[in-house]
N, C-alpha and C positions, 0 to 999 in steps of 0.2 A: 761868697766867693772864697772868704778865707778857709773855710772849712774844706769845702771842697780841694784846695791847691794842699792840704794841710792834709788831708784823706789820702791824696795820689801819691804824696811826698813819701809818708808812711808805707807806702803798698811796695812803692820800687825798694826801698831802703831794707825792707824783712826780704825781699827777692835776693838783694846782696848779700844779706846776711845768711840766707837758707844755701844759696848755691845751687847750680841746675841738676845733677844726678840722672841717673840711667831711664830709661824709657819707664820701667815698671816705678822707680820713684818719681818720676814727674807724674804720670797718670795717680797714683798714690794724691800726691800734694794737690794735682785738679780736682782729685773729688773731695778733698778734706775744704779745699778754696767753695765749692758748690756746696758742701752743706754749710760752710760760716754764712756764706752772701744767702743761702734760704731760712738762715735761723737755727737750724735745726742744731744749737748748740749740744746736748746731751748726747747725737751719734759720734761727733767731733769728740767728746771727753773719753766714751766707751771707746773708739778707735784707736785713738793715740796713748791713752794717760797707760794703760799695760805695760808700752812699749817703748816711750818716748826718750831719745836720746841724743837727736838733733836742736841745733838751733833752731829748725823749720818746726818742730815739734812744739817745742816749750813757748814759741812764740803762737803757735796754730791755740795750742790752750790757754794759753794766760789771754788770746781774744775768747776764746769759747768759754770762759768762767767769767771774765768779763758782761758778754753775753746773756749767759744765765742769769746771771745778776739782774738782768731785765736791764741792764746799761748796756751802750754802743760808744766808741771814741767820740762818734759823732754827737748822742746823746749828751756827755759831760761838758765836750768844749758848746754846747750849744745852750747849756746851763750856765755854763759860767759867762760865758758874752751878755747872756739872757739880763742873768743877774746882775753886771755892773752896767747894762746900759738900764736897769729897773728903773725909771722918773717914779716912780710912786714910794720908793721906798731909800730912805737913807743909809743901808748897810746893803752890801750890794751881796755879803757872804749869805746873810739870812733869806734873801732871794734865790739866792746859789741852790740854797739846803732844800727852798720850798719846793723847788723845781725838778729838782733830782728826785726829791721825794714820790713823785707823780710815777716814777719810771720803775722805779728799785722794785726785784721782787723778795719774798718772804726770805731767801736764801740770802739774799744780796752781800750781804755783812763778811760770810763764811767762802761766797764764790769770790770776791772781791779780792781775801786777804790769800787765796790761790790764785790770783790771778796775777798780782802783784809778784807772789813766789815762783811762777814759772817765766815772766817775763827778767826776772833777777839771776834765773838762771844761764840767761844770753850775757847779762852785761855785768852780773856779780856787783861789784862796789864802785863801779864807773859813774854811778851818776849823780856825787858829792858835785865837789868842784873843781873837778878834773876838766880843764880847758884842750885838752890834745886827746878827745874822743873823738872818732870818725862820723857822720853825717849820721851811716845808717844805728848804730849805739845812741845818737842822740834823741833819734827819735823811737826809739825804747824804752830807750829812759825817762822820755815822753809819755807813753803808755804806763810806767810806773807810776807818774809821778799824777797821772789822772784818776787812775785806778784808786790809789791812794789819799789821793784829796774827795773824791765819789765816795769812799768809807767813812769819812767824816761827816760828810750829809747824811750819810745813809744811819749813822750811831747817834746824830742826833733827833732822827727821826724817830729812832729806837724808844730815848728815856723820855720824849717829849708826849702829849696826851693828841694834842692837834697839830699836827705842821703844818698847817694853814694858816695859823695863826702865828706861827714863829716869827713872821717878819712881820704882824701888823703891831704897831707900837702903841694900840687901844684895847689889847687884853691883854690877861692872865692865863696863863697854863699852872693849873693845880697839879699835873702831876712833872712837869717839868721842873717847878719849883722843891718836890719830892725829891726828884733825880740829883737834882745841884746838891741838896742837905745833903744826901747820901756820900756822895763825889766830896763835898766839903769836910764833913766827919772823918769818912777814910783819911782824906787827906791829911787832916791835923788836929782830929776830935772838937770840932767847935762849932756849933751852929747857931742861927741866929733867929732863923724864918719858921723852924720846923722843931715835932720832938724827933726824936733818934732812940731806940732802945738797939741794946744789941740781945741775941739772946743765944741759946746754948749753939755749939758749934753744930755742923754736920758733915760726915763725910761723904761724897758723892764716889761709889764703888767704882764708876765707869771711869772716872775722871781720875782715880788716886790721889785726891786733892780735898781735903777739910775747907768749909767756908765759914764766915761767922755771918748768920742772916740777920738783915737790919730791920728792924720796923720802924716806916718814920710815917706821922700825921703833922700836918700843914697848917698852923698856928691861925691863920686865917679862915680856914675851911668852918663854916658855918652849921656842916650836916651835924646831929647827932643823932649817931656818933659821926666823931670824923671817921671817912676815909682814910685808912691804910693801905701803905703802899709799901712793898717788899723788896727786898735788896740784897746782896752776896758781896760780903767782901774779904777781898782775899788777905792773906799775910804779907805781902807787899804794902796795906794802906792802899787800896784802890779797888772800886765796885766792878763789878765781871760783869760782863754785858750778858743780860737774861732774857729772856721773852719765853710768859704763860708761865705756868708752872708744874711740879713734876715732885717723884719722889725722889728718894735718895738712890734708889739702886736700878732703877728702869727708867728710862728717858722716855720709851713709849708712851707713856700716862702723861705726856707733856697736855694741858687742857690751859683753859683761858683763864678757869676758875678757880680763886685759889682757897685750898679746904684744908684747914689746921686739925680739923678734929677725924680726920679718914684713917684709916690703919691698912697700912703706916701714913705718916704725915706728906703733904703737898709743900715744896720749897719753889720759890723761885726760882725756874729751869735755866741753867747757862747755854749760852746758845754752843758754844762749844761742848762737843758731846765725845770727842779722842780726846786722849792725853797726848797723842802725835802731835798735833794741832794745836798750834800758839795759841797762848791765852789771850781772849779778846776781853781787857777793862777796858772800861771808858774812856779815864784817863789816857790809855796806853794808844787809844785810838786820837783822840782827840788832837794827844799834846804831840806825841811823837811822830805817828803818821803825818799830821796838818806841816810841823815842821821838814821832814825829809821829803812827804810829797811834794810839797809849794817849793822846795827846792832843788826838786827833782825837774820839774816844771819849767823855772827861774833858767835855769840853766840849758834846758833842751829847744826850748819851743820859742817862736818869733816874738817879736815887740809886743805886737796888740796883745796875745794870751800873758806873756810876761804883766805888762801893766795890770792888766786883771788882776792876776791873783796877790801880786807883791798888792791893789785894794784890799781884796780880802783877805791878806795877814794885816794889813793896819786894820781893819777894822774890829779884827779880833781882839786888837793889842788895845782897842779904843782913842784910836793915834787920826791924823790927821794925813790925807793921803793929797801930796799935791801934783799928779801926774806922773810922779818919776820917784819922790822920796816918803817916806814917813816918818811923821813928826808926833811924838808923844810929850806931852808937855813942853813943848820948843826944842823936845832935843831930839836930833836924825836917829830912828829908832827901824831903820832898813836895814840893819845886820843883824837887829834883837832875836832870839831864841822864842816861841810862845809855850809859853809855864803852865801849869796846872791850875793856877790863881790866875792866869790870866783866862783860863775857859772857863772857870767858874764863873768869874767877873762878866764875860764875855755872856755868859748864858742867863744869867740875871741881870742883864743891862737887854735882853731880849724880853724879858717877862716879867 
């Protein structure tokens, strides 16, 4: 029932926000409304994205990438309810992640963080903690702030080997534990669990952007040889989120397989493939999005979603959530910031 009163709420509120327009623009906007409700996201994108200049526009796409993403509104808040009512599982985020995971398609990561950008273009910087936002902005800022926390599952699904497993607290994930080294190194050169080499740099021509690629093997990995696992990271101190691998100068040869000895050589492919296009790290998704989305969310959406998510920032924080506050070592830890070390933390207290 909540979703449902939470779906209608959203629908009148973008009607406000769009305004009614002349005969040929309302028939316009009916059939762009008939291809979102058939799915048919990618005629929605080809339609508008040329053109788009309206609030009614930038809100019709940032649900049509949404969409694509293989996510619906309804989808994420139906993961997140999912996940903190999980009885079988004591992290209600890690539930959250596995759930989303099931939905997200191969693009998800790239439609998601357009989706987030045209929905930002209704409501720009309104959905901090600005209390004297109007109904229909709030629940924009809502769609932000889903989209946004949906990327975060969706990036852990990314560097992890099984998210099936992510939330059960009886395995190991060998390449998740790869992913943390890597995120840990960039971070502040130190690891504990894994090796790390760095090795010569490479520039990526498409991208104008030098990486230094990581090779890291997993102290515990039994094979011989271990398993290598490949990695990008950038001059900021943070891994660029990659999937398969690729050369330097053609993205096309993006393959599953990764071939050092080919001419020219196979890198770790970034999933970002413009220089237009924000750089997607890990980090950059984890700590920053998880933060402005959860309170994008906080501040838009009703009590029950609210309590949800303010669980899964405590449990990120590894805090103690007692219906309303969180508590990290006995101290109210509900206006904490979540850190880079606390997702590292956060990600090897899962595996």
């Amino acid at each position: 029932m909540l979703k449902k009163i939470l779906m209608s709420t959203l629908a009148s509120s973008i009607l406000l926000l769009s305004g009614c327009g002349g005969d040929d623009e309302g028939e316009s906007r009916l059939e762009t409304q008939q291809m979102l409700d058939e799915g048919d996201f990618v005629s929605v994108i080809e339609k508008l994205e040329p053109v788009a200049s309206s609030d009614a526009d930038y809100i019709n796409l940032g649900s049509a990438y949404m969409g694509k993403a293989g996510l619906t509104i309804t989808d994420i808040i139906s993961a997140i309810a999912d996940g903190a009512d999980d009885e079988n599982s004591s992290d209600g985020f890690s539930s959250f992640v596995t759930g989303i995971s099931k939905n997200s398609s191969s693009s998800a990561l790239l439609d998601l963080d357009k989706s987030v950008n045209y929905f930002k273009k209704v409501v720009g910087d309104a959905c901090g903690e600005d209390t004297n936002k109007s109904s229909a902005t709030e629940n924009v800022c809502l769609y932000v702030g889903l989209a946004s926390t949906g990327s975060a599952a969706v990036t852990i699904d990314l560097i992890a080997g099984d998210i099936e497993s992510f939330s059960d607290d009886n395995t190991t994930d060998e390449k998740l534990t790869a992913s943390t080294c890597a995120m840990k190194y960039a971070f502040d050169k130190t690891v504990t669990d894994c090796s790390v080499t760095e090795q010569p740099s490479v520039y990526f021509v498409d991208l104008n952007t030098t990486y230094i690629p990581l090779l890291v093997t997993v102290n515990s990995d039994t094979d011989v040889p271990k398993s290598e696992y490949h990695y990008l990271m950038t001059d900021a101190n943070r891994t660029v989120l990659t999937n398969g691998y690729c050369t330097s100068t053609d993205f096309t040869t993006r393959t599953e397989e990764y071939n050092a000895t080919a001419t020219p050589p196979y890198y770790a492919c970034p999933i970002n493939e413009t220089p237009e296009t924000t750089e997607l790290t890990t980090a950059g998704i984890l700590v920053d999005v998880l933060n402005d989305g959860m309170d994008s969310i906080v501040n838009s959406a009703g009590e029950d979603i609210q309590a949800d998510i303010d669980e899964f920032k405590c449990d990120v924080l590894n805090g103690t959530f007692d219906g309303t506050n969180c508590y990290v070592n006995g101290t109210d830890a509900s206006d904490v910031l979540i850190t880079e070390q606390d997702i590292i933390d956060y990600l090897n207290s899962q595996n």
